[in-house]
matplotlib code that plots the C-alpha trace (Angstrom):
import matplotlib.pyplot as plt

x = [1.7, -0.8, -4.1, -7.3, -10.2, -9.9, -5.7, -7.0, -10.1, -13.4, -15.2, -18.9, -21.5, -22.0, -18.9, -17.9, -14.6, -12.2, -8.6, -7.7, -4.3, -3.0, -3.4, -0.1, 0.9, 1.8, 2.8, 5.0, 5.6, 6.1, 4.6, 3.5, 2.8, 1.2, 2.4, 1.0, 0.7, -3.2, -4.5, -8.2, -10.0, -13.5, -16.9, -16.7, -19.6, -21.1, -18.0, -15.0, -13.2, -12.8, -9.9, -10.4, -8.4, -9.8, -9.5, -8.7, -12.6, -13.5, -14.3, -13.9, -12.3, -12.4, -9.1, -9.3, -6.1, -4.4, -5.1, -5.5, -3.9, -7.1, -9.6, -7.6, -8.0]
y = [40.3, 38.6, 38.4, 37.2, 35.9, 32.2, 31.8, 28.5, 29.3, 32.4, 33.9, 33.4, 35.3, 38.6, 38.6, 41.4, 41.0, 43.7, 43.9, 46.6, 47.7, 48.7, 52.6, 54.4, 57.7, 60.1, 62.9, 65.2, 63.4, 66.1, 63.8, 60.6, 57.3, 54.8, 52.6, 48.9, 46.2, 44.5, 42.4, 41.2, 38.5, 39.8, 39.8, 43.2, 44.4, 43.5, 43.8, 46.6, 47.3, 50.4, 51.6, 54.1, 55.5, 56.3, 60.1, 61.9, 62.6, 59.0, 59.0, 56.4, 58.7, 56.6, 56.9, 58.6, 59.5, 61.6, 62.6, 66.2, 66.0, 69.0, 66.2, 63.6, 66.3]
z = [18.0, 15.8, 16.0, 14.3, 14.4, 13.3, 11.6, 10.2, 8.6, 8.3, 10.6, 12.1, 10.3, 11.9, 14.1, 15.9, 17.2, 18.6, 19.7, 22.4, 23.3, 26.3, 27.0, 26.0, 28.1, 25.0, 27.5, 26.2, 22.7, 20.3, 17.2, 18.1, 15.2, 15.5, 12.8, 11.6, 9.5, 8.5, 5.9, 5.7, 3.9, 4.3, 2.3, 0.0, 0.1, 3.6, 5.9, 7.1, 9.6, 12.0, 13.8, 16.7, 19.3, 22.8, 23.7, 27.0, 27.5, 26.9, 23.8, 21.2, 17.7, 14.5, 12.8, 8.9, 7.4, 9.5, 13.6, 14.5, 17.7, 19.1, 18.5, 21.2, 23.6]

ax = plt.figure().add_subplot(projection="3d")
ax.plot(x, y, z, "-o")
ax.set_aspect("equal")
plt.show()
């Protein structure tokens, strides 16, 4: 899958773009990964980018370094 927000060019000033996945059922996975590939052309020091996952109490987590599985809960 690829996905961006303009392949041929930049992006409108104060985009806000998002990409969302289909939900995954992790039951019963003793160590789940999620595991991906991104590159961003971006201004440095006006724009980032955040990844979250969506928890089982509907709540949007952002991602740091590594998940503690008790905060998904």
């Amino acid at each position: 899958m690829v996905w961006g927000t303009n392949l041929n060019g930049g992006y409108l000033n104060s985009a806000e773009d998002a990409l969302y996945l289909p939900p995954v059922d992790l039951t019963g996975s003793s160590n789940p990964t999620l595991s991906f590939w991104m590159w961003a052309r971006s201004q440095f020091t006006n724009d980032g980018v955040t990844l979250e996952i969506h928890n089982t109490s509907g709540q949007w987590v952002p991602v740091t370094e590594d998940v503690n599985p008790g905060i998904l809960a």
